[in-house]
C-alpha positions as CSV (number, residue, x, y, z in Angstrom):
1,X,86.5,123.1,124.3
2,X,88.6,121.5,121.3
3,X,92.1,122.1,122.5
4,X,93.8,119.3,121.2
5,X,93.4,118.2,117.4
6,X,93.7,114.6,115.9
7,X,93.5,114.6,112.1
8,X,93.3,111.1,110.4
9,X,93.9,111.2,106.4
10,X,93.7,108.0,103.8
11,X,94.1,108.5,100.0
12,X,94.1,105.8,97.2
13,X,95.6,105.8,93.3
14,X,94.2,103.1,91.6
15,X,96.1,103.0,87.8
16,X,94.3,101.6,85.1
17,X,95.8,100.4,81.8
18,X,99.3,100.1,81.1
19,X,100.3,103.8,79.7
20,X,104.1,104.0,79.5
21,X,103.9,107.8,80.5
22,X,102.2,107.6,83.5
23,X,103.7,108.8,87.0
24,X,102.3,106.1,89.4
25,X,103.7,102.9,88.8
26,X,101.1,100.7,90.2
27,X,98.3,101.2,92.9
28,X,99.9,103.6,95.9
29,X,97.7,103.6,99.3
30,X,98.3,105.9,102.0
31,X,97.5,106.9,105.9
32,X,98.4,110.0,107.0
33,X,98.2,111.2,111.1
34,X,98.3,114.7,112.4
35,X,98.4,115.7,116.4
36,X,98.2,119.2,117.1
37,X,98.4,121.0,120.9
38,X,98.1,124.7,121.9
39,X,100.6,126.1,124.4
40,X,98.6,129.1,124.3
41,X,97.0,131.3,122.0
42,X,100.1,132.3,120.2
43,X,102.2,129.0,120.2
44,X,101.4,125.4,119.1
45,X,103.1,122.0,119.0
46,X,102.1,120.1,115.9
47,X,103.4,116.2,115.2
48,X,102.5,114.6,111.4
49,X,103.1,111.3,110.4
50,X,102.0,109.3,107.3
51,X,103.0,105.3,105.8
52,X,102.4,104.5,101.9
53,X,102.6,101.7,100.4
54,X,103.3,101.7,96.9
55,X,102.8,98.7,94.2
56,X,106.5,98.1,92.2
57,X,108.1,100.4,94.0
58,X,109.6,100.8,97.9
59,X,107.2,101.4,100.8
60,X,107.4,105.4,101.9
61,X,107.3,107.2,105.7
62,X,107.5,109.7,106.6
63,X,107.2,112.1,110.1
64,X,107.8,115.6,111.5
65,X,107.3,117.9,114.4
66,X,106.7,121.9,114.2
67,X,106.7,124.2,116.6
68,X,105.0,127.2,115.1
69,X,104.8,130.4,117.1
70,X,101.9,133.4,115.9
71,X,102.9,137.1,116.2
């Protein structure tokens, strides 16, 4: 029976170069967390959290909670 759901997520940018017009930066890591519980079969309680950490630039976090209800 998989009720409950525990979701772990990573992700890496790795730049290479030095191009003026790029978005990133510098290297960016991540870890991303996701919790999810059924009430019943029309509600869930769902709980996300994730961390980066970014190269010239500030650290990042980030959490939230959702309640989401089927109908």
């Amino acid at each position: 029976n998989f009720d409950h759901q525990l979701i772990v997520e990573t992700a890496i940018v790795q730049v290479m170069g030095d191009d003026p017009d790029r978005n990133a930066l510098g290297n960016q890591y991540g870890v991303g967390m996701r919790y999810q519980i059924p009430i019943s079969n029309a509600t869930l309680i769902r709980a996300d959290a994730m961390y980066g950490w970014l190269d010239n630039s500030n650290n990042i976090s980030g959490a939230r909670i959702e309640f989401r209800w089927k109908f």
